[in-house]
Backbone bond lengths (Angstrom), bond angles and torsions (degrees), N, CA, C in turn:
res aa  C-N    CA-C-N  psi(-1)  N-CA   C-N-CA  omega(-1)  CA-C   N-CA-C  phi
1 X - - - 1.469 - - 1.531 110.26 -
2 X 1.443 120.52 136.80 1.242 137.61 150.27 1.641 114.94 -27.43
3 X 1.342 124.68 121.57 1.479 114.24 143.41 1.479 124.23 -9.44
4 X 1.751 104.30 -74.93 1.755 108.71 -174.52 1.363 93.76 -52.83
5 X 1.552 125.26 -44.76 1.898 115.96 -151.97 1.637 100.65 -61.81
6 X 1.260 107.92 -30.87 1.898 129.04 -150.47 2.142 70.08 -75.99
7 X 1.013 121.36 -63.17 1.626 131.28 -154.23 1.706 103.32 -51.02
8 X 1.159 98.80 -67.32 1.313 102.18 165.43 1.413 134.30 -58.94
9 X 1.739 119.31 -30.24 1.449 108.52 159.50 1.519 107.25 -58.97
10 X 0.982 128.34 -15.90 1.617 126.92 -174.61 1.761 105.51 -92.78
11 X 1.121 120.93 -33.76 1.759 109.57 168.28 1.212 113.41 -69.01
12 X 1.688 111.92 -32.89 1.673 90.09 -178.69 1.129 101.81 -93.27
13 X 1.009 154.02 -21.85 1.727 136.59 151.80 1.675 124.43 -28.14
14 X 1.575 95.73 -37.60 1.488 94.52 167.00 1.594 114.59 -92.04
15 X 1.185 126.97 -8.57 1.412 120.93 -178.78 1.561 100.18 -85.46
16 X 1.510 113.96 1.41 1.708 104.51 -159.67 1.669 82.52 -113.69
17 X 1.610 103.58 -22.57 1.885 89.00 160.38 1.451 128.30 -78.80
18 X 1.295 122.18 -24.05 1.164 108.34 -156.12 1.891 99.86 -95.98
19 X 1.365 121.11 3.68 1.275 143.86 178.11 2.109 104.84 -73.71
20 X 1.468 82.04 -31.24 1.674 92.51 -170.93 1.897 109.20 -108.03
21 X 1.420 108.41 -10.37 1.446 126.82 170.19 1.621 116.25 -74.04
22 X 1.466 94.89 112.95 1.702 101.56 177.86 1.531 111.16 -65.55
23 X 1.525 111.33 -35.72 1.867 107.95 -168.78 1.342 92.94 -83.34
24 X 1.773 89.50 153.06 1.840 97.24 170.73 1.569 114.44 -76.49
25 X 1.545 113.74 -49.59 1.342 133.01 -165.53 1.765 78.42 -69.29
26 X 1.401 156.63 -67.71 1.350 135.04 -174.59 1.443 113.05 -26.04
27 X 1.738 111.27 -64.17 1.416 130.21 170.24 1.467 108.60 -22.76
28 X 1.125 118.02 -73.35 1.657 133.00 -155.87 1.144 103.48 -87.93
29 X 2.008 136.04 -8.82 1.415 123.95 167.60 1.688 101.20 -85.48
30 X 1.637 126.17 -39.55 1.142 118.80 144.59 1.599 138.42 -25.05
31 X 1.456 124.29 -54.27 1.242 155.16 164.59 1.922 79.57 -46.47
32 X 0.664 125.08 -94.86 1.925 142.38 -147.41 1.589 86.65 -54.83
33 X 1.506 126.46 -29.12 1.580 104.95 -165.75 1.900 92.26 -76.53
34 X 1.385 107.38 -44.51 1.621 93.93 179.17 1.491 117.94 -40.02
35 X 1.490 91.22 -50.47 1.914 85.08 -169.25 1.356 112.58 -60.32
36 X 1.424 128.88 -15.88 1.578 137.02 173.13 1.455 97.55 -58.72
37 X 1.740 117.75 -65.90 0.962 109.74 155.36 1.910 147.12 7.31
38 X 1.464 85.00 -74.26 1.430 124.22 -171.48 1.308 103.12 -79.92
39 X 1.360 137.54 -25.40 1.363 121.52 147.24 1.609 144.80 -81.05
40 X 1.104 95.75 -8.14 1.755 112.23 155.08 1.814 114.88 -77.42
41 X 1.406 109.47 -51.26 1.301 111.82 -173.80 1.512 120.43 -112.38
42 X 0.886 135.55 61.25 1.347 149.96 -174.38 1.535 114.77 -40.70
43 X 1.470 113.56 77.76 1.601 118.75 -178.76 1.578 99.40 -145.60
44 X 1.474 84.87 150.58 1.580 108.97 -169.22 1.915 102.65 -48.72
45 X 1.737 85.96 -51.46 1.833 86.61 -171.22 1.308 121.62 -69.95
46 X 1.609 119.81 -3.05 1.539 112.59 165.04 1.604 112.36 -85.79
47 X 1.388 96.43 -26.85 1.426 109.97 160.98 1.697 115.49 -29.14
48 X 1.664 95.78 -74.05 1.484 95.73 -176.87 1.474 126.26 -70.15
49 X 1.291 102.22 -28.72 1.211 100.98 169.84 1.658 122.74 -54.74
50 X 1.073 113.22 -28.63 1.682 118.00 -175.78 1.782 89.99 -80.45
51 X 1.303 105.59 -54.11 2.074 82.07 167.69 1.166 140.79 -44.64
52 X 1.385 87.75 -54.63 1.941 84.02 152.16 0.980 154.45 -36.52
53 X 1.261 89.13 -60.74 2.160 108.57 166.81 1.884 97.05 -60.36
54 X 1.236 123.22 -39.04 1.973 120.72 -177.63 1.219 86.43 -59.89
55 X 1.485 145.98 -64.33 1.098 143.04 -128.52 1.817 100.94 -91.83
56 X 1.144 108.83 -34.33 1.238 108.67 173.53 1.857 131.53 -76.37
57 X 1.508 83.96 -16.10 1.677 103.48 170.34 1.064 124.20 -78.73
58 X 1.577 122.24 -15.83 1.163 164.51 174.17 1.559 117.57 -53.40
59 X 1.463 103.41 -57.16 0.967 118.23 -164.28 1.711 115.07 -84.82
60 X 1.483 114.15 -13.68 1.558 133.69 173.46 1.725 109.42 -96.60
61 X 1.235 98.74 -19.70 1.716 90.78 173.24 1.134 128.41 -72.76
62 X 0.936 130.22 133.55 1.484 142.14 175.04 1.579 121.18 -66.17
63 X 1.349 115.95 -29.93 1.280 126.25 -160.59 1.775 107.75 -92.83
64 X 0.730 133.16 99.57 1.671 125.83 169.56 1.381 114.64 -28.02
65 X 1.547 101.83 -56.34 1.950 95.44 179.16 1.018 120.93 -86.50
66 X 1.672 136.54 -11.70 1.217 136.23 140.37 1.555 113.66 -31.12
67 X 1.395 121.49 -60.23 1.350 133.84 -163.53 1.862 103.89 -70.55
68 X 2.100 101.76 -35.16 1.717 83.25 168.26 1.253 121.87 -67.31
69 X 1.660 117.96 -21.38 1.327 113.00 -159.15 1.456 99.13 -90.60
70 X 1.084 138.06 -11.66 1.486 128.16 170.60 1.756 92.07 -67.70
71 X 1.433 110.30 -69.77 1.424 107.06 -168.91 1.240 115.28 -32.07
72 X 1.774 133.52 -50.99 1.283 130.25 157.31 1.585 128.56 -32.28
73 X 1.431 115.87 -36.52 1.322 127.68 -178.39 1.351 85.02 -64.44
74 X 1.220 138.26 -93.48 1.596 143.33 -174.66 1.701 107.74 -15.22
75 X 1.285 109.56 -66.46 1.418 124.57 156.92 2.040 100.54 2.94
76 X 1.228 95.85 -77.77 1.743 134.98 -166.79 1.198 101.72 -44.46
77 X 1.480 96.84 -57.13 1.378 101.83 176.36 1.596 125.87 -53.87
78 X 1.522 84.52 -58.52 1.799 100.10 -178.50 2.039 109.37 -50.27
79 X 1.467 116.91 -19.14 1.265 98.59 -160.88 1.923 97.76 -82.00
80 X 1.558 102.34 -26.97 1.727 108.07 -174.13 1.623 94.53 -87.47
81 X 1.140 145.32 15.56 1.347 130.61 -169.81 1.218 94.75 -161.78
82 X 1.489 141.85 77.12 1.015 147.51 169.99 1.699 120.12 -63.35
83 X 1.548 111.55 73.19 1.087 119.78 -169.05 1.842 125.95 -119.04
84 X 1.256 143.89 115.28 1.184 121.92 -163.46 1.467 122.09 -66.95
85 X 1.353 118.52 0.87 1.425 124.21 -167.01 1.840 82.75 -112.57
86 X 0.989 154.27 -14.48 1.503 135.04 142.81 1.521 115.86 -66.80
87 X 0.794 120.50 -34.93 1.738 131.76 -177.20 1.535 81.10 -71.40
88 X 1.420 141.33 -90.37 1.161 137.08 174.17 2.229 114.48 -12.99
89 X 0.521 63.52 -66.09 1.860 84.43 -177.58 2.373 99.20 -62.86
90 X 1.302 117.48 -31.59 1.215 82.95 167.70 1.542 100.61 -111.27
91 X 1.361 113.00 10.31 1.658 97.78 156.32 1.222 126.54 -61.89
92 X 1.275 110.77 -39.03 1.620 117.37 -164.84 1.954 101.03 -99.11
93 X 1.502 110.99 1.21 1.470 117.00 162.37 2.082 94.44 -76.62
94 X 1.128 105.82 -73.26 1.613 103.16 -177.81 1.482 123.38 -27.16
95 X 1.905 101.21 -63.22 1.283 104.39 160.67 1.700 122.30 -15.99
96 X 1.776 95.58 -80.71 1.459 99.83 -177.39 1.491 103.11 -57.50
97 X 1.049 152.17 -16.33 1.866 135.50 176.78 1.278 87.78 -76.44
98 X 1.310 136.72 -38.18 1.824 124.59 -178.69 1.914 105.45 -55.37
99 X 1.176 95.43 -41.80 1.777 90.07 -167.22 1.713 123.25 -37.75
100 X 1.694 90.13 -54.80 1.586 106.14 177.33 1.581 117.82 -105.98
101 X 1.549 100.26 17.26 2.170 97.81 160.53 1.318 85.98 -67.97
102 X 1.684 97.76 145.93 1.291 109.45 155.22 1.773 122.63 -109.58
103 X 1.843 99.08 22.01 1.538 104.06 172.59 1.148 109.01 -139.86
104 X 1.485 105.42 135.27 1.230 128.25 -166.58 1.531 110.80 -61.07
105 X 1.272 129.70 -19.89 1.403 124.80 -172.37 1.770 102.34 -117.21
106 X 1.363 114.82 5.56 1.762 100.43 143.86 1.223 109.26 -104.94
107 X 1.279 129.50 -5.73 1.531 120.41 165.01 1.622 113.67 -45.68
108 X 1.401 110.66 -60.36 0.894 140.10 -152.65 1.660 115.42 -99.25
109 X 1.550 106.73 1.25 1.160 117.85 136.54 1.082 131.56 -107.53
110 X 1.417 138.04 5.10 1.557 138.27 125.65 1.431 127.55 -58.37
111 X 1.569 104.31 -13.05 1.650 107.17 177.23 1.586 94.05 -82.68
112 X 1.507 114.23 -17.27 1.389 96.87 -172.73 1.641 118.15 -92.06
113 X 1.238 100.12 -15.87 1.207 118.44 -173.57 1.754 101.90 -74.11
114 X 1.099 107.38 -42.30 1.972 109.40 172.03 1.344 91.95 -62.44
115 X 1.532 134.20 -52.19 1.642 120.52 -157.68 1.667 92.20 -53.27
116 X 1.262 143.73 -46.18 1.632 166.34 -84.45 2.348 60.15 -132.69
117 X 0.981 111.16 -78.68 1.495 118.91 -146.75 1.897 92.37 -57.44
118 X 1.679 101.97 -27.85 1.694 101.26 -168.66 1.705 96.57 -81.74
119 X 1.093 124.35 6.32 1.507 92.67 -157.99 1.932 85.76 -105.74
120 X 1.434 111.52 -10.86 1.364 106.95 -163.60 2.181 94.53 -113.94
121 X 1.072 109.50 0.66 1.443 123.14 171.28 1.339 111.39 -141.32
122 X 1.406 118.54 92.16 1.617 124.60 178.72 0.897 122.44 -76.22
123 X 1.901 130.61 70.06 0.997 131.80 -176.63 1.696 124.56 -119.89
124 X 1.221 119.83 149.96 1.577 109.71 -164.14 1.935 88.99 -87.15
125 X 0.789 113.13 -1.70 1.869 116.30 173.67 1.525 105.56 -68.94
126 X 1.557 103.29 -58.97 1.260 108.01 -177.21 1.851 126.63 -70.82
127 X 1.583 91.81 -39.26 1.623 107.46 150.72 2.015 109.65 -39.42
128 X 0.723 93.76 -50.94 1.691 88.33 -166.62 1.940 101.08 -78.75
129 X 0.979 110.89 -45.69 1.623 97.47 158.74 1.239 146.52 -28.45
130 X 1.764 93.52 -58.48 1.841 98.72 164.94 1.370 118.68 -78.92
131 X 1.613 121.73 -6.15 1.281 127.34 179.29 1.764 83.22 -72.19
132 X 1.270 125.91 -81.98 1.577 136.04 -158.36 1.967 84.48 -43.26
133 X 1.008 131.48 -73.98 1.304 108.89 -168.96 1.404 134.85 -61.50
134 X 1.236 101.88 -5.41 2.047 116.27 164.52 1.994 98.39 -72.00
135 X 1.383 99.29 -51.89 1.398 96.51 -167.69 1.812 101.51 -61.25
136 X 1.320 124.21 -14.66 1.572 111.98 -155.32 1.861 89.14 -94.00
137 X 1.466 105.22 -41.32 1.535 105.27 171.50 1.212 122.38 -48.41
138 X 1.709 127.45 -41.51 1.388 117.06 170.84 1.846 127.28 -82.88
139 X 1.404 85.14 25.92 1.628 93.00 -163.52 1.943 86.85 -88.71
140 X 2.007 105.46 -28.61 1.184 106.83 -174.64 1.565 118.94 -120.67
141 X 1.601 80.72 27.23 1.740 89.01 -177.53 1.674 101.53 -87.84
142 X 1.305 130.10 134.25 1.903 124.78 159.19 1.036 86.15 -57.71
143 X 1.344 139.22 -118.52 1.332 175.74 -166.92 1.451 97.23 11.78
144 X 1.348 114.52 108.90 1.572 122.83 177.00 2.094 102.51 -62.71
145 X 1.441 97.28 -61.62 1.575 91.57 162.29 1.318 147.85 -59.54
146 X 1.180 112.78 5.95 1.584 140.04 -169.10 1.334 90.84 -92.70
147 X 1.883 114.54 -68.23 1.256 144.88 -128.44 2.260 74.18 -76.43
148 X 1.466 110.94 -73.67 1.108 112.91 176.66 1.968 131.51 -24.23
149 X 1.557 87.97 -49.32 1.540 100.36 174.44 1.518 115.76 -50.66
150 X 1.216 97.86 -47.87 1.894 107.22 -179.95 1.495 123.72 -81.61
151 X 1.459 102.57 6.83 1.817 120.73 -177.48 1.579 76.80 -105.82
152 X 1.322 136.95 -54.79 1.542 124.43 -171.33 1.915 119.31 -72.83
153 X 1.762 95.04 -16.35 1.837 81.26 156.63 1.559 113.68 -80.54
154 X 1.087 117.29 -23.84 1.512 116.91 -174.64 1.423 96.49 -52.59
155 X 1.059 119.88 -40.51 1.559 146.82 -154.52 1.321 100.42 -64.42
156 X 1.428 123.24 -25.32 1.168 108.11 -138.69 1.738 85.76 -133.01
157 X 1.307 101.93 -9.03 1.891 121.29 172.81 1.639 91.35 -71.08
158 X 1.678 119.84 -66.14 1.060 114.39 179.07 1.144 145.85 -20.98
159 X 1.521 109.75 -63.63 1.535 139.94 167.97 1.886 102.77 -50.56
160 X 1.492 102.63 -24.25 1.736 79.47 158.58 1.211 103.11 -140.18
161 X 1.193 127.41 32.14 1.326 107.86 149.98 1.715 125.48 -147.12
162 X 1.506 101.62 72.52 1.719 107.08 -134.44 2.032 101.62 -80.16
163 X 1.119 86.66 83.11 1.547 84.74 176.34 1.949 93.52 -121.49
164 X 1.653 109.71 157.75 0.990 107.29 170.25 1.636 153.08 -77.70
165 X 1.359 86.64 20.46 1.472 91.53 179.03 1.426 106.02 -100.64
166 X 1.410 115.77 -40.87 1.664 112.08 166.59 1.472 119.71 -58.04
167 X 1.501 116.64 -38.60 1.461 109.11 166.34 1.794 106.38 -56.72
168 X 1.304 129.27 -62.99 1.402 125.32 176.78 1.380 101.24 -36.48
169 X 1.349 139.48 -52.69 1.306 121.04 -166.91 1.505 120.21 -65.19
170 X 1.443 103.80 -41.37 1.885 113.84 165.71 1.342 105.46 -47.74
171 X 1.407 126.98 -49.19 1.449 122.36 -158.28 1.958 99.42 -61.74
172 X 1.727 106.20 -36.21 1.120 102.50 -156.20 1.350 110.63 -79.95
173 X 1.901 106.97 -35.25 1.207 118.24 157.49 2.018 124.37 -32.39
174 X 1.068 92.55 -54.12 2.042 101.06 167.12 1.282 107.24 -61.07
175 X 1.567 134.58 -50.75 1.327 117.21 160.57 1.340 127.24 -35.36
176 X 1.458 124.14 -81.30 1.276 135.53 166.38 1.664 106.79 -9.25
177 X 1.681 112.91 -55.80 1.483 121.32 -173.25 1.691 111.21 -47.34
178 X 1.714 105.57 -64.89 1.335 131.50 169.09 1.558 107.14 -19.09
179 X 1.816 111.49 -68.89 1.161 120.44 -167.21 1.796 117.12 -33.98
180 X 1.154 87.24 -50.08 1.841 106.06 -179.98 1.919 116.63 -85.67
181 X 1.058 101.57 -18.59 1.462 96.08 -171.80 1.623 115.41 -79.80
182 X 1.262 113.03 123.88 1.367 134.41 -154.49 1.933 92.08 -51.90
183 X 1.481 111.10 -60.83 1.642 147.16 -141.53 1.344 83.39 -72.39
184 X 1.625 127.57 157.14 1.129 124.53 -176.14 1.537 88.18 -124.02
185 X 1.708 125.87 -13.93 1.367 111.39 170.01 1.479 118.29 -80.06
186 X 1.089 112.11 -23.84 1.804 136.44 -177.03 1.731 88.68 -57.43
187 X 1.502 114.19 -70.06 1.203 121.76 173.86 1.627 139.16 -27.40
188 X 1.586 110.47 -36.53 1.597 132.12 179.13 1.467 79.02 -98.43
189 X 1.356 145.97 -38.58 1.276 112.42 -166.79 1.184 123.69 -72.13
190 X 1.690 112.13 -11.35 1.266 104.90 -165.64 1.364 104.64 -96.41
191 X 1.711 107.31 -18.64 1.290 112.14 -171.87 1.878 108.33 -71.21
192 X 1.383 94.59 -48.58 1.820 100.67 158.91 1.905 107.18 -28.37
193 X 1.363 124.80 -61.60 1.267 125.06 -158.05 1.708 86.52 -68.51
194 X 1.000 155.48 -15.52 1.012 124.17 -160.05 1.883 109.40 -121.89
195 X 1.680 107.84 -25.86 1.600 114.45 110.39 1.965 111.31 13.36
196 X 1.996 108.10 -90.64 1.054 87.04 -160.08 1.390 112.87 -104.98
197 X 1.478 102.10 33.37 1.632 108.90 174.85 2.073 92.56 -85.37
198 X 1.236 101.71 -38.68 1.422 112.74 -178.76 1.626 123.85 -55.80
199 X 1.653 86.98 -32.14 1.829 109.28 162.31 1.570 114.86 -41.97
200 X 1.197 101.26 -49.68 1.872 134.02 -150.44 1.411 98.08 -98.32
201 X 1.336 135.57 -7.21 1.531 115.89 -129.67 1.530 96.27 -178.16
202 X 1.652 129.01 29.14 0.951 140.57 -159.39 1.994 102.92 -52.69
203 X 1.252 113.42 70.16 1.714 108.24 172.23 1.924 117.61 -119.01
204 X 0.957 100.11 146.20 1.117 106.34 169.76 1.928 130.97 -52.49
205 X 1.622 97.93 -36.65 1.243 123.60 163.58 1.750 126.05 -53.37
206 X 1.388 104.99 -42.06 1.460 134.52 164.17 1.435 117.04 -61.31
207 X 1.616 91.53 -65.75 1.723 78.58 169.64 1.616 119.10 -69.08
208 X 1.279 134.80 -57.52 1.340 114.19 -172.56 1.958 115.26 -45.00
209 X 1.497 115.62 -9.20 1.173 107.58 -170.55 1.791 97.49 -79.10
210 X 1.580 96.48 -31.98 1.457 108.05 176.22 1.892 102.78 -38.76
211 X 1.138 106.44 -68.75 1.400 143.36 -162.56 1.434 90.17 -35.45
212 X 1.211 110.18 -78.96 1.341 130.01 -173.84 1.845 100.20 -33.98
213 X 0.912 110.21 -85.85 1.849 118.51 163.74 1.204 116.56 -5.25
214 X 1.186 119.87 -82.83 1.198 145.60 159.38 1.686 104.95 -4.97
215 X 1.685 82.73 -70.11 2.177 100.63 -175.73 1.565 102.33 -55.99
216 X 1.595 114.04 -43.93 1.200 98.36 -174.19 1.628 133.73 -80.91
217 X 1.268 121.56 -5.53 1.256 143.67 125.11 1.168 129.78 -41.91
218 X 1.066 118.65 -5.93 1.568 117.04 178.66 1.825 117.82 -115.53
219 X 1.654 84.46 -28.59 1.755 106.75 160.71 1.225 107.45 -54.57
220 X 1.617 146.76 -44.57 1.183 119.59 -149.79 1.428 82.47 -143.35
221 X 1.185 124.40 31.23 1.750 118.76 143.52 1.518 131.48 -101.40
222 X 1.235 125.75 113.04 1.524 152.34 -125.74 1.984 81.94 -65.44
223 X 1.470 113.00 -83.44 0.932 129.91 -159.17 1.274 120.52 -75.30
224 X 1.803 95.76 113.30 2.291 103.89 -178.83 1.286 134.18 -37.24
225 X 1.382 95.84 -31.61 1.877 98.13 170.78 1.106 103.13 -76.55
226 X 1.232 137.58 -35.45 1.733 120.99 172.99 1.679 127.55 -64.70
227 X 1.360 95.07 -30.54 1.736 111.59 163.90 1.286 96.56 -55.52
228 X 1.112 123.50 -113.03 1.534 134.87 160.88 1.212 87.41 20.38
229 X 1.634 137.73 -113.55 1.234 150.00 -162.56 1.873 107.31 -12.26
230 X 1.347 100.10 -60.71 1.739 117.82 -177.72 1.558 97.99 -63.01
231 X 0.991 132.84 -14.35 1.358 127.93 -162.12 1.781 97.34 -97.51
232 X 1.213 88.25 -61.38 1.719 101.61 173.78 1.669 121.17 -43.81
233 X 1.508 115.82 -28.84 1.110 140.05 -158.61 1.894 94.02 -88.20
234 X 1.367 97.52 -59.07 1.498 99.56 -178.54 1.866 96.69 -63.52
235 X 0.846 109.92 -45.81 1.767 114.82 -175.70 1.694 98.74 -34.47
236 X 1.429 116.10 -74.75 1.615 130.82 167.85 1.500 116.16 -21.58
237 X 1.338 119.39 -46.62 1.398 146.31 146.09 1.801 109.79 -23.32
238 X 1.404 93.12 -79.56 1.396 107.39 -179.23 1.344 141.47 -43.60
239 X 2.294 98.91 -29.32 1.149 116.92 179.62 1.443 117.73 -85.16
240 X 1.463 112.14 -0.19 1.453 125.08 178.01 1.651 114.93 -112.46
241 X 1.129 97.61 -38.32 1.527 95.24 157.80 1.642 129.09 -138.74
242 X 1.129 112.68 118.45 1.203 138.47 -137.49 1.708 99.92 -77.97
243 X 1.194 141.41 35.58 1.449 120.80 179.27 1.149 124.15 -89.54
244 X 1.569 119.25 -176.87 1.330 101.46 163.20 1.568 116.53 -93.23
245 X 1.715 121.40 -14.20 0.968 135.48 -170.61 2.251 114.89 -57.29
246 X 1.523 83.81 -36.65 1.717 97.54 173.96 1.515 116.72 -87.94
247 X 1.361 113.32 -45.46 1.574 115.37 135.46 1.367 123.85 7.36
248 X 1.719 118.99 -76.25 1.388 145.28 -167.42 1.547 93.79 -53.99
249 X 1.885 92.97 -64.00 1.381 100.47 -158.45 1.890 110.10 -63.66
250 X 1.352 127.47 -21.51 1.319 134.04 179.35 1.680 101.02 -65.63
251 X 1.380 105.07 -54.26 1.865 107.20 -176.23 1.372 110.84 -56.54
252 X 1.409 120.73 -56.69 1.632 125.59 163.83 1.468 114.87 -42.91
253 X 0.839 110.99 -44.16 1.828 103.29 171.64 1.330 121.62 -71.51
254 X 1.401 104.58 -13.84 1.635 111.42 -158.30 1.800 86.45 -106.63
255 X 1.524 130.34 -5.57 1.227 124.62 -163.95 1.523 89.14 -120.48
256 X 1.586 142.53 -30.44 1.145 131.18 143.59 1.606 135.00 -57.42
257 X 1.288 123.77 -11.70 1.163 123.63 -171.37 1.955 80.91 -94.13
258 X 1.587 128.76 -67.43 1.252 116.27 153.40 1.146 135.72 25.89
259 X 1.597 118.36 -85.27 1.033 145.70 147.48 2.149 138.36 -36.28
260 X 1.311 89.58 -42.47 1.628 115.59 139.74 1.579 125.42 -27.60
261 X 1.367 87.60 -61.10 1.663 102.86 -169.48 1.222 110.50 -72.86
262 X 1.424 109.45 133.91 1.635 126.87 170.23 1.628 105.33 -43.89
263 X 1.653 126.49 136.25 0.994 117.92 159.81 1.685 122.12 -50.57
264 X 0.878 112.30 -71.02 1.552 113.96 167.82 1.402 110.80 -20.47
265 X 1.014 134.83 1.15 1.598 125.85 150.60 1.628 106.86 -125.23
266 X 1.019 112.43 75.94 1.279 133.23 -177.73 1.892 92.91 -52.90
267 X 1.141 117.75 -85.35 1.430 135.26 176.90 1.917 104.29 2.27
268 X 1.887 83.89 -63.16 1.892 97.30 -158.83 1.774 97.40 -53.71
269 X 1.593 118.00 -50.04 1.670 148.73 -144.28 1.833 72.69 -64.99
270 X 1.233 109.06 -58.50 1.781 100.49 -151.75 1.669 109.83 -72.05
271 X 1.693 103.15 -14.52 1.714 101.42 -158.92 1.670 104.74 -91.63
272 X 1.806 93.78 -22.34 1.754 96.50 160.92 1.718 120.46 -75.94
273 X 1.069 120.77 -22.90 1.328 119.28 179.96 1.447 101.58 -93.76
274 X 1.282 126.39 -13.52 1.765 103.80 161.46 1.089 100.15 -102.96
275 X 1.878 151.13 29.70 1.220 124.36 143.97 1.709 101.70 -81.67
276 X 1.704 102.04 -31.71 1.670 93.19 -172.10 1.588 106.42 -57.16
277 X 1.579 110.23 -47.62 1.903 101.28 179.64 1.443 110.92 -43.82
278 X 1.358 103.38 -46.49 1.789 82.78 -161.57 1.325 111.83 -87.79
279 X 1.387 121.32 10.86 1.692 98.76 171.96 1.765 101.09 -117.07
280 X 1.501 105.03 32.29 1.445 130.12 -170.92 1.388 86.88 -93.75
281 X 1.760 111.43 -70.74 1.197 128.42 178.90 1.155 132.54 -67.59
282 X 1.187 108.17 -9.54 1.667 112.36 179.72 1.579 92.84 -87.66
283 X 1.315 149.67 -36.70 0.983 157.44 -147.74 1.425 117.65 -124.89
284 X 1.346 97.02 -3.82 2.017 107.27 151.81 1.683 83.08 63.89
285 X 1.547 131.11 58.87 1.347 124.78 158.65 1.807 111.72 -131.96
286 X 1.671 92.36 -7.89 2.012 81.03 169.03 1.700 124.65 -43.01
287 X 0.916 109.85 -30.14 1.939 87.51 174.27 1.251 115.30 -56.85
288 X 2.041 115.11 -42.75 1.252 125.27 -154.61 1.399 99.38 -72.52
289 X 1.445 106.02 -57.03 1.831 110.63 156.82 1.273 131.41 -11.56
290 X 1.732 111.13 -64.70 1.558 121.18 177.69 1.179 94.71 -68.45
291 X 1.631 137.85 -51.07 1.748 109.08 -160.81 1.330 96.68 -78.30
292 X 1.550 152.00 -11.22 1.170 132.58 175.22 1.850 108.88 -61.55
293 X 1.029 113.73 -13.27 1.565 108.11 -136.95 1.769 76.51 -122.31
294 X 1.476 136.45 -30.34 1.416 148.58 150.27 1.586 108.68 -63.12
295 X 1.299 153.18 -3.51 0.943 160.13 -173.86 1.378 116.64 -117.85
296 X 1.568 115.13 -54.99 1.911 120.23 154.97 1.606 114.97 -51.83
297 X 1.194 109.83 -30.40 1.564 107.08 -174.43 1.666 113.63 -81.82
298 X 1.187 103.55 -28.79 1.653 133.10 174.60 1.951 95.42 -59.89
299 X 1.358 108.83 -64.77 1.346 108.55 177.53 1.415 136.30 -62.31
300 X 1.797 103.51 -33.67 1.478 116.32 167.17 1.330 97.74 -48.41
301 X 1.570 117.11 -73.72 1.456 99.96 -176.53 1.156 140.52 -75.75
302 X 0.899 126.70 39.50 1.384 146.40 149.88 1.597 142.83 -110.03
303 X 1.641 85.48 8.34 1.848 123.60 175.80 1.752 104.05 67.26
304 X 1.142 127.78 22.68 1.776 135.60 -177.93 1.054 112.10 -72.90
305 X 1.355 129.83 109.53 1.351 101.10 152.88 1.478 169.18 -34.10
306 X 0.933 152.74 93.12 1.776 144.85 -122.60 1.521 103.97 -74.46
């Protein structure tokens, strides 16, 4: 072996440590021995390898701007090593600074900053990055219409880069929206949009995001026959794809619509909560069931919205 070959078996030895390293600052003194590396032997692939090790240091930090400023280090890299698999590598560094922002509008200016990395590396890799960091921004967006706006750039990632994991991320992105949106028709509408991502995008993953929608539409719609209805809807769901995960979400709807009902019809209240048991039990999800139903009660009292 070559010197450089000998150099580089030695960066990825350290990128395969710092993958298995709990400390960040361990991570990133690792990270710094490559770039020592990287000034004796000047190659693209020790190059990436030192992104790696940033990107992996990344992922143990606690700090959001810690995590941009590694991504910047990569940055550094990417400007002397014009490579799409570094551009790749501080996308998914940003990403991770999206995980633990706790504001919705630097999320979402690191999602822009990857678009900034997509427009000069045309890749559906990197496409799916700024999708995952749109979805992490509405995780901390209030704004039900905000949350929506950034499910319609995903939207718009799609349209060029139609593979299914960016559609899954839109679908999840419309969830996220749901969570916050006051309107319980606003709610099925969005779940509808994702409906015909499911058209396009025939996954199992898609639909339970459906599912989910669906449930949350049914939370903050007044009247039991409309629960019921949303419940039935995810049910339709169920008969096409078989999990237990959509399952959950059919019994939960079927135990909120339940709940709906005027006591004075005692009869209707009990015959929805034993369809939710038994397709609880048929589908081996009653525990998940009881802590859903231990978790809303947790929030009632605590005046939250469901």
């Amino acid at each position: 072996m070559t010197p450089a070959e000998i150099a580089l078996e030695q960066a990825n030895a350290l990128v395969n440590a710092t993958a298995v390293e709990p400390d960040a600052q361990r991570r990133e003194a690792m990270a710094d021995r490559i770039g020592e590396l990287l000034q004796n032997y000047n190659t693209a692939e020790i190059a990436l390898a030192q992104a790696q090790a940033l990107f992996n240091a990344t992922v143990v930090e606690p700090d959001a701007q810690r995590r941009e400023a590694l991504a910047d280090r990569i940055g550094e890299l990417l400007q002397n090593y014009n490579t799409a698999e570094i551009a790749l590598a501080q996308a998914q560094a940003l990403v991770s600074a999206t995980v633990v922002e706790p504001d919705a509008q630097r999320c979402e200016a690191m999602a822009d900053r990857i678009g900034e990395l997509l427009q000069n590396y045309n890749t559906a890799e990197i496409a799916l990055e700024q999708a995952k960091a749109l979805i992490n921004a509405t995780v901390v967006e209030p704004d039900a219409q905000r949350r929506e706006a950034m499910a319609d750039r995903i939207g718009e990632l799609l349209q060029n880069y139609n593979t299914a994991e960016i559609a899954l991320a839109q679908a999840r992105a419309l969830v996220s929206a749901t969570v916050v949106e006051p309107d319980a028709q606003r709610r099925e509408a969005m779940a509808d949009r994702i409906g015909e991502l499911l058209q396009n995008c025939n996954t199992a993953e898609i639909a339970l995001a459906q599912a989910q929608a669906l449930f949350n539409a049914a939370v903050v719609e007044p009247d039991a026959r409309r629960r019921e209805a949303l419940a039935d809807r995810i049910g339709e769901l169920l008969q096409n794809y078989n999990t237990a995960e959509i399952a959950l979400e059919q019994a939960k709807a079927l135990l909120s619509a339940g709940y709906a009902v005027p006591l004075w019809r005692l009869p209707r209240r009990l015959a929805l909560k034993f369809r939710a048991a038994s397709i609880a039990t048929h589908y081996g999800v009653g525990d998940e069931l009881l802590a859903s139903r231990t978790s809303s009660k947790e929030r009632k009292a605590r005046g939250a919205i469901l």
